[in-house]
N, C-alpha and C positions, 0 to 999 in steps of 0.2 A: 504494500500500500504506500502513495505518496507521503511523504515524511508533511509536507504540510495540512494533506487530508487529515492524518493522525492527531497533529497540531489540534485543527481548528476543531474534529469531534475533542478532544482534551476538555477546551475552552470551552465548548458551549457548555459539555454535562458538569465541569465545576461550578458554571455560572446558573446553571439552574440547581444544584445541590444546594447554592450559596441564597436563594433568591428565588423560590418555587413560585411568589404571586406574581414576577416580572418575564412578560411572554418574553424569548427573546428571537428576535428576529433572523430573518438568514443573512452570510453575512454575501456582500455585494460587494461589485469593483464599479470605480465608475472611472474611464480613461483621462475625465480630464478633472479631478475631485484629487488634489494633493496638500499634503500639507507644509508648509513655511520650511524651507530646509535650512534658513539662516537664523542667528541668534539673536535677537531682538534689543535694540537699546531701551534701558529702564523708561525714560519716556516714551511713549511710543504711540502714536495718536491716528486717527480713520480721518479719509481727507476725500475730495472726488476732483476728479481732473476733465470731465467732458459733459457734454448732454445727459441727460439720465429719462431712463422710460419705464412710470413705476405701475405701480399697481393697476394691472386689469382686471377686468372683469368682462364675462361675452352677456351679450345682446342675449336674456331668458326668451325670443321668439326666436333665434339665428344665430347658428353656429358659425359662422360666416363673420361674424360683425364680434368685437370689443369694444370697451373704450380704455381709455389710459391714462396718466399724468404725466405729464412731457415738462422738466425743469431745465432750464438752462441759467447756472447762477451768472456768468458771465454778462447775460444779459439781463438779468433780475427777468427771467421771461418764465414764465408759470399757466401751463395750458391743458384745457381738460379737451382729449382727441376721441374721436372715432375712427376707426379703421376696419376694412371690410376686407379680409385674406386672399379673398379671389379675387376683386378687382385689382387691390394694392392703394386703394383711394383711403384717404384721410379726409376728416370734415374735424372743421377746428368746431368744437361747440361753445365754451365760453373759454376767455382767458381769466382763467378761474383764483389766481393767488392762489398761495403753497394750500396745498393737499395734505391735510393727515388722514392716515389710513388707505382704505381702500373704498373709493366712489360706490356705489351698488346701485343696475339700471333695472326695473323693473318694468316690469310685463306688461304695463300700459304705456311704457314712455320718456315716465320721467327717472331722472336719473340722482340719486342725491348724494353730498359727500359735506365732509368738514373743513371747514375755510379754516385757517388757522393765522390770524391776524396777531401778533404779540400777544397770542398767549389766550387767547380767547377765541376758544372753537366754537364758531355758532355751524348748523347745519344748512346748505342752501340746497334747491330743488331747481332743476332745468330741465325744460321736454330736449329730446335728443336731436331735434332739430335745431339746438339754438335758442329759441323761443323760451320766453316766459319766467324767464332767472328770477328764481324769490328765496329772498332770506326767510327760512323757515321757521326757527328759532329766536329768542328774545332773550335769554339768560343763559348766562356760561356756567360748566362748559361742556361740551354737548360731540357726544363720540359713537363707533359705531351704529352708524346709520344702517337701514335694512327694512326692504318692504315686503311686503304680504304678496300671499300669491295671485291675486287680482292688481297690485302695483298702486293701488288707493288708499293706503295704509302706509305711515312708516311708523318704525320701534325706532327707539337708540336708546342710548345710556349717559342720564344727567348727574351733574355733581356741581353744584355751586364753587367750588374750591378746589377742585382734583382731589378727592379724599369726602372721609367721612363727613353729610351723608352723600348717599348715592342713591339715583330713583333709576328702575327702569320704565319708559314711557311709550304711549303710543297716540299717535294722532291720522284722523283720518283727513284729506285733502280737506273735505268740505268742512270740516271743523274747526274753529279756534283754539278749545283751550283740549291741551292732552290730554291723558288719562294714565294713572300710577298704576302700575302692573308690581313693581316690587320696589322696595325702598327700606334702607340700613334697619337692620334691626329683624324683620322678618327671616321667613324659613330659607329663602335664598340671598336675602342680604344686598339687593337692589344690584349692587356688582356683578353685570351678566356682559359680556364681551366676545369680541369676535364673531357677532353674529351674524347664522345665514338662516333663509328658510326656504323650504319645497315646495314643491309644484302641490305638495298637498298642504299647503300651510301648517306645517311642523318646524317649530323653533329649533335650530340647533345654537349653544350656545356651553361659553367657558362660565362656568356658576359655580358657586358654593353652593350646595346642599347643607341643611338643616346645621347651617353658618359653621361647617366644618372649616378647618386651617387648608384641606387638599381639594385643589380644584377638580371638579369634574368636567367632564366634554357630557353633556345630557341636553337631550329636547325634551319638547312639551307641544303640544296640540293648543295652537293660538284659535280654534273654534269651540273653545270652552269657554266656560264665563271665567276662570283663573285659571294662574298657571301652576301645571304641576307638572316638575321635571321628572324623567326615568333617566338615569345613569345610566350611557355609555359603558366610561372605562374610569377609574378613577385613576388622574394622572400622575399621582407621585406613586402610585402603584406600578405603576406602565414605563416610568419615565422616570430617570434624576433628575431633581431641578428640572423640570419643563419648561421651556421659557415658547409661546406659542407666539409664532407671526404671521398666519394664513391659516384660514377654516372655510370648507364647504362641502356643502351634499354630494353625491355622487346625485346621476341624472333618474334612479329610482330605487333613492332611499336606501339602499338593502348596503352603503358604505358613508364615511364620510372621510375626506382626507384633509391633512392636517400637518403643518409644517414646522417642527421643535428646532428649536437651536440645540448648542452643546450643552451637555456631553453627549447626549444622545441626537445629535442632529440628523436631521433626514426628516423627506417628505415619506409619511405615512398612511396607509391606506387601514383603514379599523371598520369592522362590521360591527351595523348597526344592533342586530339580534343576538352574536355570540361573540362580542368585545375582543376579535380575533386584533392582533396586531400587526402590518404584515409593512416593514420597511420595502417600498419601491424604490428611492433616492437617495443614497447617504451624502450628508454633506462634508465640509472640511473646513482649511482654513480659508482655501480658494476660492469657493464654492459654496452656496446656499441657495435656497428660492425663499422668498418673502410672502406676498398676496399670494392665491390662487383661485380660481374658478374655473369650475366643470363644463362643459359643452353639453347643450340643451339633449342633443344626440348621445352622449354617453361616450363619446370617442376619443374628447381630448382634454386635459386639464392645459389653461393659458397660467403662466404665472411671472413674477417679478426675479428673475435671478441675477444676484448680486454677485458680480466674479470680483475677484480682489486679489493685490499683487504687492509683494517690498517695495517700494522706492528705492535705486541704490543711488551709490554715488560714483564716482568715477573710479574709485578702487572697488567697485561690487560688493560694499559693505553699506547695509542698512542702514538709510541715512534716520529712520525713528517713524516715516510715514506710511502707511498701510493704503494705498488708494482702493477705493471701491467704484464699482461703476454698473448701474441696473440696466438690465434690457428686459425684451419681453420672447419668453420660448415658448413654442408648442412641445407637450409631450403627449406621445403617443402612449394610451392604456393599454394598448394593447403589445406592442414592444416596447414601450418606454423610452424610444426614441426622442432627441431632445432637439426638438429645430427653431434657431433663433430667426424671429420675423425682425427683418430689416427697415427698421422706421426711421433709417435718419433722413433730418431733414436733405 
């Protein structure tokens, strides 16, 4: 038997000897996922050097169409895009000021995301044509944004302060004033994050349960009169330190994938009914994805990947800067192939 096959059965049966409630995953090569082969100076700081194209999301009627947030610091130029795979056509929809998170376009149109003005994220809503830009929100500060499955609903998550307390809310278009779904103190602790929801109006979201210290990945059926979460996976069971930067449905229900940082990094695919764990992606030092969103058809996840590189100096010694730089890749579910769309201007 190959001496490294031996190796690597070694490693897994000690790590589950050691850790029988943490699945572990298979292990994976990915060609261009390596890590830092230089030594790092004690300062050592994340800088960006070019355009950047972050977080998509695809068109819930068309697998065909995203949109994205296109930053150019050089130019203080900050713009929310549309792009359609097959044509290769871009359509500017607003020039939107810096983006936190990830935009979400929903099923009638409109599209909403967080404006992030010095420190004060209100939420704004644009039909996908351009049309209609409204500040949605009134009081800070105001984070993942996400619509129902009809697209005349959004949820997000308010915080007067960033911190305690915390409300989760919802408002329908035709309405004024929101409505509290959850808020500090209760069974989930108003702290619900990274939300997405299904074609069947099922909340998937990062929540405390019954204001446990371990976050869970759990939905809830938003056609109830309250909410009540079912546990996924519980994450510090699944995961060291979890640190999540992308969450979404698979296109029915039956997974959701989910992107951790270190130690455990890697884009992950988890079943919804038997909280299977199943690493597709592993990341490194070079390599991660951020956002992610599923295709309506179930064929591709779009997402935000961050490649990152030493800066040296002219003796090939690390000058202390880490440059990062986002693009936007198709991967294929089905081989996992990873193809970067070409959106420079």
């Amino acid at each position: 038997m190959n001496i490294k096959v031996i190796i690597y059965i070694l490693i897994a049966l000690g790590t589950m000897a050691c850790r029988k409630d943490k699945p572990v995953p298979p292990v994976l090569e990915s060609s261009d996922c390596k890590p830092f082969a230089k030594n790092l100076p004690f300062q050592t700081y994340f800088t960006i050097d070019r355009p950047q194209f972050k977080a998509p999301h695809f068109n819930p009627n068309n697998s065909n169409e995203f949109i994205y947030h296109f930053r150019d610091y050089e130019q203080n130029l900050f713009q929310l895009i549309k792009y359609n795979i097959q044509t290769q056509q871009k359509t500017l929809i607003t020039e939107s000021g810096k983006i936190g998170g990830q935009p979400k376009w929903g099923s009638s149109g409109w599209i909403a995301y967080t404006h992030t003005p010095a420190y004060s994220e209100h939420i704004f809503i644009v039909k996908d044509n351009g049309d209609s830009l409204t500040q949605f929100t009134d009081n800070v500060h105001n984070l993942y944004p996400v619509w129902n499955e009809t697209g005349d609903e959004l949820y997000w998550a308010y915080s007067p302060n960033l911190g305690i307390p915390y409300y989760f809310l919802s408002q329908n278009l035709n309405t004024l004033i929101p409505d509290t779904l959850s808020e500090s103190g209760d069974v989930y602790n108003g702290y619900l994050r990274y939300n997405a929801i299904s074609f069947n109006n099922k909340l998937l979201s990062l929540v405390h349960i019954n204001n446990s210290n371990s976050p869970y990945l759990a939905t809830a059926s938003l056609d109830e009169e309250s909410l009540s979460f079912t546990s996924i996976v519980n994450m510090n069971q699944a995961f060291d330190y979890p640190s999540v930067s992308g969450l979404c449905w698979s296109n029915n229900e039956e997974y959701v994938y989910v992107s951790i940082g270190y130690p455990d990094g890697g884009l992950y695919k988890i079943g919804v009914n038997n909280s299977n764990v199943e690493l597709l992606i592993p990341f490194c030092d070079t390599k991660r994805y951020e956002s992610i969103s599923a295709s309506p058809d179930g064929k591709y996840l779009i997402g935000e990947r961050v490649d990152s590189h030493l800066e040296l100096d002219n003796d090939s010694n690390p000058t202390g800067a880490i440059i990062e730089n986002s693009s936007i890749y198709l991967i294929d579910l089905n081989t996992l192939e990873e193809t970067k769309i070409n959106l420079e201007p």
